[in-house]
N, C-alpha and C positions, 0 to 999 in steps of 0.2 A: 154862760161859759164862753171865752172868747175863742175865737177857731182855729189859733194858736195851739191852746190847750186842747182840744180836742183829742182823746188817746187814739192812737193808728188803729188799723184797723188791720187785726191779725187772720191767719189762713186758719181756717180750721183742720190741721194739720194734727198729727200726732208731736204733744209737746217735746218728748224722749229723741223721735226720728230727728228733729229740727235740731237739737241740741248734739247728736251722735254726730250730725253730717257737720256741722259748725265745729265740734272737734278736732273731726280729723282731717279739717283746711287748716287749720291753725296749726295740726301736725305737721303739718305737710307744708309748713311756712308760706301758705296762698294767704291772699288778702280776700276778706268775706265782706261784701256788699251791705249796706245796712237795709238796701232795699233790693229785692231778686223777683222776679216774675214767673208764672208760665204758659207755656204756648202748648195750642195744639198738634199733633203731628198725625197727616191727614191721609197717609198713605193705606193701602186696605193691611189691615193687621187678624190676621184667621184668627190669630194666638190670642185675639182681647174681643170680647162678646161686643162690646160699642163700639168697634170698628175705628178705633182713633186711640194712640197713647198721648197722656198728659207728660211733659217735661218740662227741661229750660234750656233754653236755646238764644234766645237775644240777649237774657240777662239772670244767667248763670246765680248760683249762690256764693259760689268762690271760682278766683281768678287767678294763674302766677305763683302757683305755687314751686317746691319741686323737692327730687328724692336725690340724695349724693351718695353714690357707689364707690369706695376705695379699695386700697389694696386690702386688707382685712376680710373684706366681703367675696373674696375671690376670686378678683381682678389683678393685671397686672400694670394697673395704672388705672387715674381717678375721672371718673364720670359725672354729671353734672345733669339729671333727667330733666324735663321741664312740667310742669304739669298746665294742664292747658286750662284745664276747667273741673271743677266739681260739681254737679247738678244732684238734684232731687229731678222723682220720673216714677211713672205706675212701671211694675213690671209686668211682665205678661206672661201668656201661659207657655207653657214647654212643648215644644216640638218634638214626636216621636219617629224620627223618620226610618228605623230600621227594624222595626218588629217584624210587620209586613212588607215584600219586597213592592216594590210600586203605590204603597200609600203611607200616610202621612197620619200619623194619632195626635191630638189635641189634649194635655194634661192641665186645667183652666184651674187648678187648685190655687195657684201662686197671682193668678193674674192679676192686677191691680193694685198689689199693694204694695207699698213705697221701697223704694230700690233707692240706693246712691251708687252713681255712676261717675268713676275719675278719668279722664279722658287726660293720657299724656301727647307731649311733644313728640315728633318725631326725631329724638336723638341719640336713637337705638341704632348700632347696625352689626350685632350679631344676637342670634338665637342664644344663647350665654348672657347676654347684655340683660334680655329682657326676663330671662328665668330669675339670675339673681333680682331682678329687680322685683317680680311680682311675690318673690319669696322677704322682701326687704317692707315693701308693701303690705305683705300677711302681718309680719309681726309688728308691724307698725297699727295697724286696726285694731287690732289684741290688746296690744298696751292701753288704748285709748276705751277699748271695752264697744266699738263701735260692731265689730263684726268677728267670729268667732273663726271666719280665713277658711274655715274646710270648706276643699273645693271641691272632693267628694259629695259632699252633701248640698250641693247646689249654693252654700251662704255667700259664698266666692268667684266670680266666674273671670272668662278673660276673654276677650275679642281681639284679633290679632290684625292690624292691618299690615301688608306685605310688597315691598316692589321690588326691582333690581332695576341696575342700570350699571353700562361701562363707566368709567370715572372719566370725568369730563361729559359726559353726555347728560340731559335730563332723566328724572325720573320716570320709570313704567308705570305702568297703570297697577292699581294697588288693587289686589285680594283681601276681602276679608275672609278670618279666620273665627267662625263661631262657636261659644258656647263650651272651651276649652275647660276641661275641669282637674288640673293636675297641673303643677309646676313642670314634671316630665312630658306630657302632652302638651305645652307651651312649645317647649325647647323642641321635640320632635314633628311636629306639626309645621314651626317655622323652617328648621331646615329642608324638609322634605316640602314647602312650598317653594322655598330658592330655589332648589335643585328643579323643580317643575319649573319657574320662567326662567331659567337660563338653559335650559333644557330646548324650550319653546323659541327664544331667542336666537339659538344659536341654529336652529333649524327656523328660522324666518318666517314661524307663526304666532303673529300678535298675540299677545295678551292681553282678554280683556276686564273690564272693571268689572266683579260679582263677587258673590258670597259664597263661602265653597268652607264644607267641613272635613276632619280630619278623621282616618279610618286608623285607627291604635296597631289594628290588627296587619293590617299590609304597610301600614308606615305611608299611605300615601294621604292625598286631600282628593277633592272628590267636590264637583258642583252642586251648589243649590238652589241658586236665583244667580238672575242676571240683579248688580247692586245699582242700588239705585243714587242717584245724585242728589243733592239739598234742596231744589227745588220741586223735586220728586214728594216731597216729604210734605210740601204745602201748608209751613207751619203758620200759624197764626195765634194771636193773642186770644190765653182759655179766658172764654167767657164767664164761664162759672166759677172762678177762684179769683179772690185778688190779690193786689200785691202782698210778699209776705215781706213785713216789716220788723227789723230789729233792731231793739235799743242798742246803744253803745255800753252800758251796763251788763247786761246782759253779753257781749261777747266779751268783753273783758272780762269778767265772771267766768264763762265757760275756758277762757284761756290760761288763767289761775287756779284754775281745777285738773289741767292736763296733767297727769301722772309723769314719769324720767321718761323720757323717749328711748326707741333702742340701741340708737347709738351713744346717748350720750351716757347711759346704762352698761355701752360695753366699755367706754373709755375709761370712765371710772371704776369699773370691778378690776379691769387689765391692771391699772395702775394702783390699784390699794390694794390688790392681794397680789402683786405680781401673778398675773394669770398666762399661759402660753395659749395663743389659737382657739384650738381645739378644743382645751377646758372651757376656755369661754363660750363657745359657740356650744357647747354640749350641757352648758348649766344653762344657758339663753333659751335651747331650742324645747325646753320641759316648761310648760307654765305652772309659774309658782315657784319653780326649783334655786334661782336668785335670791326673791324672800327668804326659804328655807334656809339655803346655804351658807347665807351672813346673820340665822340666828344661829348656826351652831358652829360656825369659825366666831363667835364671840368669844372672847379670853382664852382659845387654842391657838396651837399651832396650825398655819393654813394649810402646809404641806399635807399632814395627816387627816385635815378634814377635806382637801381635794381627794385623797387616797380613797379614804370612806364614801364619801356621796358620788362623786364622780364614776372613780372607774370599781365599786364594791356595789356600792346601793342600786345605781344604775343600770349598769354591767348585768347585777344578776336578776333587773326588774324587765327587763328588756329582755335577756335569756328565756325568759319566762313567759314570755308576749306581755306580760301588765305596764299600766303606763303607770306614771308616779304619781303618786296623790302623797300628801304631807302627813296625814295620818296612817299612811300605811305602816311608817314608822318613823313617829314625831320627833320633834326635835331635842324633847330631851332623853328621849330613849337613845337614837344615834349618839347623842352628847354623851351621854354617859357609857356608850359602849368604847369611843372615841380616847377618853379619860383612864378607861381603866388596863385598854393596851399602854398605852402612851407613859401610865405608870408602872407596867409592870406586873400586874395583876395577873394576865392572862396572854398568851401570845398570837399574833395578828390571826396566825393557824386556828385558832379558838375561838379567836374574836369573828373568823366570816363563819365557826357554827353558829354563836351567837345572832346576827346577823339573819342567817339562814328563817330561824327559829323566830326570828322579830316578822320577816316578810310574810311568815306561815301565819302570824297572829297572833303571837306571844307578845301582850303589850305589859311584860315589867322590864323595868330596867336593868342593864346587862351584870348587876353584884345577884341580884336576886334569882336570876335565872343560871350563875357560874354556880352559883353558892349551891342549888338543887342538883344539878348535872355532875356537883363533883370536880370541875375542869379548873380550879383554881389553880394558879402555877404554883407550881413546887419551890418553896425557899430555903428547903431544909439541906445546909450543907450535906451533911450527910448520909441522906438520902439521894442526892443526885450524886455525890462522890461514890456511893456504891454500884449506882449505875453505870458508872464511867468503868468501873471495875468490870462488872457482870459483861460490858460490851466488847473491852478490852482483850478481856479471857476469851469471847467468842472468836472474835477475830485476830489474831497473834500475830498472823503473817502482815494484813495490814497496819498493824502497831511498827514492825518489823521496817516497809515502807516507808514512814513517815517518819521514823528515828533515822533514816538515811537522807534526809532530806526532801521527798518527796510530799509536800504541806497541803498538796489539790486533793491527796485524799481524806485528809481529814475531816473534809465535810461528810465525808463517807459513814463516821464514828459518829458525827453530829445527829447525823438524818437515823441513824441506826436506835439512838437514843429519845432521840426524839417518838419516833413510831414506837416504843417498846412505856413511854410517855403516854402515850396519847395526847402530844403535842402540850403535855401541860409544864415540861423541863423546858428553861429559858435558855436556849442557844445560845446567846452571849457567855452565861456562868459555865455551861458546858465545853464549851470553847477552850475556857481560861483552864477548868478543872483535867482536860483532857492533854494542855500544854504541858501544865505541872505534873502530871504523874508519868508522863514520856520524858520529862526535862528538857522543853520544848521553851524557850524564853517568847515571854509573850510579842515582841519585837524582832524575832524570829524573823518572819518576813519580809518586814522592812529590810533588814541586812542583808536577806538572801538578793533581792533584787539591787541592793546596789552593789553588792559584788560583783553580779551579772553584767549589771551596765559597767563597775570597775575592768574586767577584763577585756570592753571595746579599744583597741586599738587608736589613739587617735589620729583625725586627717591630717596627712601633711600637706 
């Protein structure tokens, strides 16, 4: 075999981890190295039994990447992040620094095992900048299936580095900000670090370079170590791993595997369902709820299937505390609840009991469940024409009203009919039936108001 041919020689690495972190540089539009190394970092680490964490530090796995923040995302004007570096690195164990006051607990359950760490540019410069950002970041890792974003639960974390300075002047000496576990903890941690060096500034005491965590509870930050500097770290080339090598097959592969990204997922939902904002970000912010949503807006109207998922399914899943899962009530259970308002069957009034009764665990479809309950709408002329009577007779005085002109109460007669229904009489038919027997032309209205407007005077 000639030494051409020789196959590379690969890291003995978890195949998945290599493959996750190679994802989500390519998300992240950074260029991935065909060849990456790593280094020791030699500083004393309590947190890691061997006293050294492995990383990558001269030669990164991904370089150059970056994340674009626009108005959409909550800004009022467009952003352009940089991403510095992507590495692979052992994690370590957790620090418990507030149980007891004056000592420090060691949790070694996490330590060593492989962590990807994206280290951005510095071209942040507010607390807002970088929330949106690490929240653009979460749902960016999700898509990719690289990391599951809760930052509650440790999968996610954030380190914040922090200076001020007068404009025109250089920068101060930078805070870090550790082990942040909340997008709101980002955003409150950062400004309450500003507020401390310009605090410090203005009264003409230095600020210096260290590691300082953030206290939730008093809204301040608070010291931990004085920070150490690069050469503090004593990094050097790990002796026991080498280089990890990857084909060019192999990343091209992993980069025709990326799934829609999030924004180009929100551009296109925006513009093929005409979506507003808020819908969008409120079907984006549920995983899974996208997929869902465009199988059951198939061959409906959008409007009535934003109505439904959005602010019905949603609405009452959330009222509820439950989160959304797709078979809580599948897609063609909604589809067909969707169908049989939309034709008339039953009124939207009926349709969120239906609804109701599907969240609870009723998995038949909404004819089946109308059809036992009783609640199918009434289409019997003459059945709702008697009701129109029955209501009419109740209330004579506001009959009385509305044959004088006064039209805003007749929803009065509508609702009245409806409840004595049990929401199963279609308020449109009722409408018309309750015109006709006042002799009430159904364009009524219309003429009233341009009479209204006919009587304005006009400017001279």
């Amino acid at each position: 075999m000639s030494p051409s041919s020789t196959p590379p020689i690969l890291v003995p690495f978890h195949q998945e981890c290599v493959d996750l972190a190679i994802k989500t540089s390519l998300a992240l539009d950074a260029h991935v190295y065909p060849i990456s190394s790593f280094d020791r970092k030699h500083y004393f680490y309590p947190d890691l039994p061997q006293g050294y964490q492995i990383t990558q530090h001269y030669e990164p796995l991904a370089q150059n990447g970056k994340i674009e923040i626009s108005p959409l995302d909550g800004l009022d004007y467009s952003l352009t992040v940089g991403i510095e570096q992507l590495q692979l690195e052992q994690d370590t164990g957790k620090s418990l620094h507030d149980v007891y006051p004056g000592l420090t607990l060691i949790d070694l359950n996490r330590a060593g095992t492989g962590l990807m760490e994206i280290v951005t540019k510095p071209d942040m410069r507010s607390s807002k900048e970088a929330g949106i950002l690490v929240k653009k970041l979460q749902a960016l890792l999700r898509a990719v299936d690289s990391s599951d974003g809760n930052m509650d639960e440790g999968s996610m974390r954030c380190d914040v580095n922090v200076s001020v300075h007068e404009i025109g002047k250089p920068y101060g000496a930078r805070c870090e900000l550790k082990n942040l576990n909340s997008i709101k903890s980002v955003v409150d941690a950062i400004d309450a670090e500003v507020a401390r060096q310009i605090e410090s500034n203005e009264a003409n005491i230095p600020v210096t370079q260290e590691t300082r965590g953030f206290d939730a509870s008093t809204g301040t930050t608070f010291r931990i170590r004085s920070k150490e500097s690069a050469p503090d770290y004593r990094y050097m080339p790990e002796p026991d791993l080498p280089r990890l090598v990857l084909t060019k097959q192999t990343i091209e592969g992993l980069k025709a595997s990326l799934p829609e990204l999030p924004d180009t997922r929100r551009s296109r939902i925006m513009t093929k369902y005409d979506l507003g904002m808020v819908e969008c970000r409120t079907l984006m912010g549920e995983e899974g709820m996208v997929e869902y949503f465009e199988q059951v807006v198939s061959g409906r109207p959008v409007k009535s299937v934003v109505s439904w998922t959005v602010h019905e399914l949603l609405g009452r899943l959330h009222s509820g505390g439950l989160e959304f899962d797709p078979e809580t009530v599948n897609v063609k259970q909604l589809g067909s609840l969707i169908d049989y308002v939309d034709n008339g069957g039953i009124s939207a009034k009926v349709g969120k009991d239906v609804l109701r009764l599907m969240i609870e665990g009723d998995k038949r479809e909404a004819e089946a469940i109308v059809e036992e309950k009783g609640w199918k709408q009434m289409d019997s002329m003459s059945e709702l024409g008697t009701l129109c009577e029955t209501i009419m007779a109740q209330y004579p005085d506001k009959v009385k009203v509305i044959q004088r002109g006064n039209l805003g109460v007749l929803g009065f007669l509508v609702g009245q009919i409806m409840k004595e229904s049990k929401g199963r009489a279609n308020p449109v038919v009722i409408n018309e039936l309750l015109r006709s027997r006042m002799n009430i032309p159904a364009s009524d209205s219309n003429s009233s108001a341009n009479n209204k407007q006919g009587k304005k005077k006009p400017k001279q």
